[in-house]
N, C-alpha and C positions, 0 to 999 in steps of 0.2 A: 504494500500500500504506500503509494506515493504521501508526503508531509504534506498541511496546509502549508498556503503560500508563506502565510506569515512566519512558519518555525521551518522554510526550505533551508535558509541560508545558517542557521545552529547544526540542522539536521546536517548538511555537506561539510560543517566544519568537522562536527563529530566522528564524519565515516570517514571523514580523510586523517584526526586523530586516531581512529582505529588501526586504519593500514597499516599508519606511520608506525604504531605502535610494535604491530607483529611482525612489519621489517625488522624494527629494529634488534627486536628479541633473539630471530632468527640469526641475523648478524650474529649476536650475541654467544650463540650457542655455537656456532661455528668454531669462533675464536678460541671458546672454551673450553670443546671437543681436543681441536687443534692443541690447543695448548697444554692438554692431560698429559701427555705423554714428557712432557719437559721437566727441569729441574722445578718445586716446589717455587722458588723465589722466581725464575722466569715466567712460571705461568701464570703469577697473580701478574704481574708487567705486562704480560701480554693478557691478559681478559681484563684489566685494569682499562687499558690503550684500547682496547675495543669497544666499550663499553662508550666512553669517552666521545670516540668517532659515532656509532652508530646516533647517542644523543644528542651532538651537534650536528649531525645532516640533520636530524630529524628535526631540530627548532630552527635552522635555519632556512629549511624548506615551509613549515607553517608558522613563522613569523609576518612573513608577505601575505599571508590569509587577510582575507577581508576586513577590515576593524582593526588592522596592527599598524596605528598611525605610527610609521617610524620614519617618515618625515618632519615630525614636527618637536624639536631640530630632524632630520638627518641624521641618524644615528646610527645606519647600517653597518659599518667598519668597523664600529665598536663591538655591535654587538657579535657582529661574525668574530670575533677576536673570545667573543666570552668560553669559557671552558665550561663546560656541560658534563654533570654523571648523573648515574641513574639511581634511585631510590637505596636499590640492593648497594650498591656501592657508598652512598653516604654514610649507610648505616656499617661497613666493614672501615677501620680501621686500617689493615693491610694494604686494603684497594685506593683508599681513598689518598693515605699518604704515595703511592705509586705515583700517581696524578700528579701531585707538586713538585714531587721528585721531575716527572716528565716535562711541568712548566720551568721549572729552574733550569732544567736542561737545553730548554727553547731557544731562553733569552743566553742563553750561554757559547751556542749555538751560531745561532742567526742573527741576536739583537732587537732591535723595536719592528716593531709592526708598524710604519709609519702613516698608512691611513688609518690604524685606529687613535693613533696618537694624536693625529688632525682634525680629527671627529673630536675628542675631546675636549679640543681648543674652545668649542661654539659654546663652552659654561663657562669660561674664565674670562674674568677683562684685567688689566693690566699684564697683558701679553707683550708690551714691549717696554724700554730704561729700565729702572732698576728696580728692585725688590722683588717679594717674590706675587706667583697668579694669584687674582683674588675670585673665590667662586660667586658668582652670580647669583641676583635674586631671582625668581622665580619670573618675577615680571617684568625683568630685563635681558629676559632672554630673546633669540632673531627672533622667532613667535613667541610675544609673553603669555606666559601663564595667568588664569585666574587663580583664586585666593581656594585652597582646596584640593587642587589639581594635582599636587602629589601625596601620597597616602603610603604609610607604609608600617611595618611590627619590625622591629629589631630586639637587638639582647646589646647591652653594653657591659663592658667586659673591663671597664678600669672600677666598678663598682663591688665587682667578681677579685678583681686583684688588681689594687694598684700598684705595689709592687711592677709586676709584669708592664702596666700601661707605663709606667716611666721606664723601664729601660727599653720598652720599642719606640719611646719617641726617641730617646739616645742612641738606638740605632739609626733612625730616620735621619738626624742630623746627620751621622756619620753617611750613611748611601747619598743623602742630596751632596754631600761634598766633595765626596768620586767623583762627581760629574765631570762634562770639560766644561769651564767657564764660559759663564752666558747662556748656560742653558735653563728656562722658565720653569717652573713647577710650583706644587702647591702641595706642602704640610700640614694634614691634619692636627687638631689640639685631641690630647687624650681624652678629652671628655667629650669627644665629638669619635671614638673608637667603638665602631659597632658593628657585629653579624645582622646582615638581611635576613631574617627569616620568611617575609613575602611582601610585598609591595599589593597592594589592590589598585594603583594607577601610578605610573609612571612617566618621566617628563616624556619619554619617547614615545610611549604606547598610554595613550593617557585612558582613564574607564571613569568616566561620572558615576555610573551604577556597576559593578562589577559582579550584582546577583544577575544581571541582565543575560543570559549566553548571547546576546546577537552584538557583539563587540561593543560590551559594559556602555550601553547606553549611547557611543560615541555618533555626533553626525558625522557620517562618511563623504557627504558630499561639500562645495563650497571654499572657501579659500581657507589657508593653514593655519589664518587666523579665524576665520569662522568656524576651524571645528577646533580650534583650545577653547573658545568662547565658550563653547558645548560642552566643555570638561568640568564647566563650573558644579560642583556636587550639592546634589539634595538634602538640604540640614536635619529632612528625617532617615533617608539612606545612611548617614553620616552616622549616625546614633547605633543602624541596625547592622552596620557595617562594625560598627566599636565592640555589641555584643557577638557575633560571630568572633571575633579574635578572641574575647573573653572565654566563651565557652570552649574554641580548640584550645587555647592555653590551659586552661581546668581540665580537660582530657586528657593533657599532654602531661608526661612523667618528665623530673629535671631533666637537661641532657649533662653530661660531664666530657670540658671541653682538657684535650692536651693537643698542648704547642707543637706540630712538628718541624716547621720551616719558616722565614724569613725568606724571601723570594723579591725580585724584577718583574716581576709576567712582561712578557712584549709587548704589551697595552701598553706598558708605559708607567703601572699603574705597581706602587712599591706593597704586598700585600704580607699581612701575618696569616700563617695556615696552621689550621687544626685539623684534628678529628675528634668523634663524637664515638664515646666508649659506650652507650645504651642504646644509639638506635635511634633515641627518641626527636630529634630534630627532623629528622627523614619524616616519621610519622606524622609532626607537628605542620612541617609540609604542606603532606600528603593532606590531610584536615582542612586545611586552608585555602588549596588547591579544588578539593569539593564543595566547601562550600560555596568559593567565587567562581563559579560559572562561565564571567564575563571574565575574570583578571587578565591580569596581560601573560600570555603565553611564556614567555620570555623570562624564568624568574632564576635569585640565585639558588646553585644543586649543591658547592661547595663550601664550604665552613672558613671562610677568611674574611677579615675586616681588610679595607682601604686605608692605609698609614700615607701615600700622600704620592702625588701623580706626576709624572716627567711631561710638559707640555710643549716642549722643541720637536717638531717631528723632522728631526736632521738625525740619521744614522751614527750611532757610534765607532770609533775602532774597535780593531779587536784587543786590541792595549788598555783603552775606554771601558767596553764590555769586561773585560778579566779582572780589570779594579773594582769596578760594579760589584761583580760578582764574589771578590774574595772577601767584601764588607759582609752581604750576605750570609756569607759561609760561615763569617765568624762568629756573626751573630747570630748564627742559628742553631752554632754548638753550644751558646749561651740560654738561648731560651728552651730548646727543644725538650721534654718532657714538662715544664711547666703547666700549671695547671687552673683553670678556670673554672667555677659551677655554678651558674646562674640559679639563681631562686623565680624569674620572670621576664616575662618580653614586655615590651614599653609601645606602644602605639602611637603614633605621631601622625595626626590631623589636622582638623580643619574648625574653624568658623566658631563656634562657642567654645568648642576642644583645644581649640589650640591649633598651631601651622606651622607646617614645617615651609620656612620660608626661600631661604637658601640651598642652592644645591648643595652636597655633600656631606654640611653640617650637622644636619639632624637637629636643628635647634630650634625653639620653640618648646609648649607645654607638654608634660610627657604622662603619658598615661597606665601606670604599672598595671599588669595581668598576672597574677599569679600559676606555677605552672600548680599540676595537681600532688599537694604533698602527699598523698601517699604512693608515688611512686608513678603511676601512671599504666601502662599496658606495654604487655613485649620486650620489656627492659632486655638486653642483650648479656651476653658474658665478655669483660673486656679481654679484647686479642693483645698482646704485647709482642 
């Protein structure tokens, strides 16, 4: 039976979520098959690396779906640049450290990704003289944003351990200084240090309603400023939007974070990497993910906070790169096992709630969600 007209275009996004789905799975098993027969540490590398692949064709093919304004900015290069895993992997330890192990090896490798690094440029002003990028309000950006427009649940983790938040800004200091001179970027403040746990609108893919499935409420048609205009959010969606977080955080069991890496990604983008010893972030997710319907496709799968972004997109040496990187190194024999445990994710809105006004700050009123003390569901056995 064909869908009415009005649910055609959820209905095609969904069967084309499905395909994508059980391509990728297949992929998946392939890899894994493949890789039985190999040394124990090779095969989680290699079904780590597959996993990896199959979930970034797969966003990157239904990101361009109907409703994924990611013109407004433009923000393709970024996102293709994003690192993708799958559920099963967030929640392993093993697989999941593989993964930064293979980002650090990128930027080690190759060096920046210089269109995602230019894509990045379109949040910062004071891109040229001296000091350092300043991130942009919301409504100064080339399409500005309404008041609302971006929405999102994090965990801040200088709360968890300050300790930890001061020596990765000492690191921070230490990698922007590798640099070659002159070259722009933008340092996070530690209290501005936080895991995405989901976004329900974002500046690229913006969702007014994100219970909506037919692209969270967005007009699709009209100029790039007529559909941010459209992003402006509902003050009672706003509310039922806040208890949705509330309720998956109350389902969700703590997660407990350790430090595995300090890292360059080729974004450009200086990042602390963890993983998640119960599982429960995956889940937390995965909750979040069902109940926004509409959300933006596009969310983070990996467990790392933004410590602060290289915004020159000029290639480095490899002289460049191996100083970069030996800062990295060092500070990663420094942090690595460290440990984090949140008690709650923060929610950061709009309009009576508060707004997150700035890009990348996270600042404005913040709204704690407790997770569920007594544990939660699925808790994991941690892999060492």
């Amino acid at each position: 039976m064909l869908p009415a007209q009005g649910g055609s275009a959820a209905f095609v996004e969904a069967l084309v979520w499905a395909l994508l789905g059980t391509l990728a799975w297949q992929q998946w098993r392939r890899h894994t098959s493949a890789a039985a027969a190999m040394p124990h540490t090779a095969a989680i590398d290699t079904a780590a690396h597959a996993i990896v692949d199959a979930a970034d064709a797969e966003a990157q093919q239904h990101v361009h779906i109907v409703g994924s304004s990611v013109n407004i900015p433009d923000m393709s290069a970024s996102l293709q640049a994003k690192v993708l895993v799958s559920e099963e992997q967030q929640s392993d330890p093993s697989l999941l450290a593989a993964v930064y192990d293979d980002m650090a090896a990128k930027f080690s490798g190759h060096g920046l990704n210089l269109p995602a690094v230019a894509a990045m440029r379109q949040y910062f002003g004071n891109l040229e003289g001296s000091g350092e990028a300043v991130p942009l309000d919301y409504d100064k950006f080339p399409v500005p944003l309404p008041p609302g427009a971006v929405r999102l649940g994090v965990i801040f983790f200088q709360e968890c351990n300050r300790q930890l938040a001061e020596l990765v800004a000492q690191a921070a200091d230490e990698v922007i200084a590798a640099l070659p001179g002159g070259c722009k970027s933008h340092t996070n403040k530690p209290s501005h240090y936080h895991i995405t746990v989901y976004m329900t609108s974002q500046p690229h893919t913006l969702r007014p309603d994100p219970f909506n499935p037919a692209s969270g409420g967005l007009r699709l048609d009209g100029t790039p400023h007529e559909q941010a205009e459209s992003a402006r959010p509902d003050p009672r969606q706003l509310m039922r939007e806040l208890e949705a977080f509330r309720s998956a955080a109350a389902a969700s069991g703590a997660p407990r974070f350790e430090v595995h890496r300090l890292l360059l990604a080729d974004s450009g983008t200086l990042l602390l990497c963890s993983v998640d010893h119960t599982g429960h972030l995956a889940q937390l997710r995965k909750r979040l993910r069902n109940a926004f319907p509409g959300g933006p496709p596009k969310q983070s799968t990996i467990v790392h906070a933004s410590i602060a972004r290289v915004l020159t997109p000029q290639q480095l040496t490899a002289e460049q790169i191996q100083r970069v990187q030996a800062v990295c190194d060092k500070w990663t024999e420094r942090l690595q096992g460290m440990r984090f445990d949140p008690a709650r994710i923060f929610h950061i809105q709009a309009c009576a709630l508060g707004c997150e006004q700035t890009f990348t700050t996270v600042q404005g009123p913040r709204i704690p969600l407790p997770f569920d003390t007594a544990g939660g569901d699925g808790a994991l056995a941690a892999k060492r």
